[in-house]
N, C-alpha and C positions, 0 to 999 in steps of 0.2 A: 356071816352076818355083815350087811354094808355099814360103811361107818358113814355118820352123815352127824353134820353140825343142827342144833334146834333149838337155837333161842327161839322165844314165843314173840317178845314184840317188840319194836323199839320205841318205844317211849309212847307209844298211842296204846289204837286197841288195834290195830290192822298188823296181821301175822305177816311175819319174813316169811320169804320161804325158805324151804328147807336145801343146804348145800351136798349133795350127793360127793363125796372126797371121789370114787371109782369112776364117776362119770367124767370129776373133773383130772382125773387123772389119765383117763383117757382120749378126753379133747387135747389135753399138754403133748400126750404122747404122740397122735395124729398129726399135730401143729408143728412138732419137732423133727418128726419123717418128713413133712413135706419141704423144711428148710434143709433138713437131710439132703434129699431131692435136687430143690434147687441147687445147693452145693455141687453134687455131685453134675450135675446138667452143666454150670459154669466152668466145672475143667474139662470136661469133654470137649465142650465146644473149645476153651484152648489150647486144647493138646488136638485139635482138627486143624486148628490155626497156627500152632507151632507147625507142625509137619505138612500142613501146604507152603508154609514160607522157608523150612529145611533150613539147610547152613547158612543160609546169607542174615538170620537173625544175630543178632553179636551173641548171645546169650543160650543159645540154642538147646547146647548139651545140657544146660544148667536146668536150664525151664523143663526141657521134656522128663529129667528126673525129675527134679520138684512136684510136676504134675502128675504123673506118674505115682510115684510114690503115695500124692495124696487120695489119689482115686483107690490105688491099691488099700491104703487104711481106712478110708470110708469106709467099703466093699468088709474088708474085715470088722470091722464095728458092728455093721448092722448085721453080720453073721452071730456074731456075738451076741448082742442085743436077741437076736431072736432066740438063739438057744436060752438065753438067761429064761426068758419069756416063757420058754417051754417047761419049766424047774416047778414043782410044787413045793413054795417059800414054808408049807407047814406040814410037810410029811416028815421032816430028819432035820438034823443039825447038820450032816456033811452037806445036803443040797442047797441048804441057807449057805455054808460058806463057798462052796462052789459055786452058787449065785454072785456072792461076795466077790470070789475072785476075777471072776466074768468078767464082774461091774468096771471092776480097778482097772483091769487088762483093756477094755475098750475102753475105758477114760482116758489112758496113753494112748491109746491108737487118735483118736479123738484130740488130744493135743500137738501127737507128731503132725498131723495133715492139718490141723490148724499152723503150726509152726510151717509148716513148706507153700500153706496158705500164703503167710503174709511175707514172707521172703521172698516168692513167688511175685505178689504185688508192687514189691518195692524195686523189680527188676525190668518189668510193662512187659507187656506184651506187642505193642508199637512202640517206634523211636520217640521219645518225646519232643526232639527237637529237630527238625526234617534238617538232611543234609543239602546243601546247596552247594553249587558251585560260584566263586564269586570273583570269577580273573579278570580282571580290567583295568 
């Protein structure tokens, strides 16, 4: 059975409509792969950019794990995610917690590469300040 919200009207006589909770749980969930997506598209493209610019980056070994690391727990997450997805939430109590545990496990995975995210950021990926030569 779908769950759906159904007040009748607000304040007039012209009907809401009615809020579908599955439909809207599944635009959230499309909406959330595609930032998924773009995530994952952003380190690739800097880990193509670390390793065309190789050792002369000051930071080099740092970033390519960081990014690494993070692409590797995306890639795990949305593994995750999809097995959760494939669980029937109402045949057993063990699937509900093995769903459960799923959820948790990819919400750390989900943090760490958040975490090597912004670590990541705070280290650039260009020099921020060009080096010059200034003898004279």
């Amino acid at each position: 059975m779908m769950a759906s919200i159904l007040p009748s009207t607000l304040g007039g006589d012209a009907p809401l409509k009615t809020m579908d909770a599955n439909r809207y749980a599944t635009k959230k969930t499309i909406a959330q792969g595609m930032l998924d997506i773009a995530l994952l598209t952003a380190n690739a493209s800097q880990l193509k950019y670390i390793l065309q610019v190789g050792h002369k980056h000051e930071f080099y070994t740092l970033m390519l794990t960081l990014i690494s690391v993070s692409i590797i727990m995306q890639v795990t997450a949305a593994v995750l995610a999809f097995l959760t997805s494939r669980l029937d939430l109402y045949e057993s109590a063990r699937q509900r917690s093995i769903a459960n545990a799923l959820t948790h496990v990819s919400m750390g995975l989900v943090f760490v590469a958040l975490f090597c995210d912004v670590v990541k950021m705070n280290f650039g990926l260009e020099p921020a300040i060009p080096v010059t030569d200034n003898k004279g």
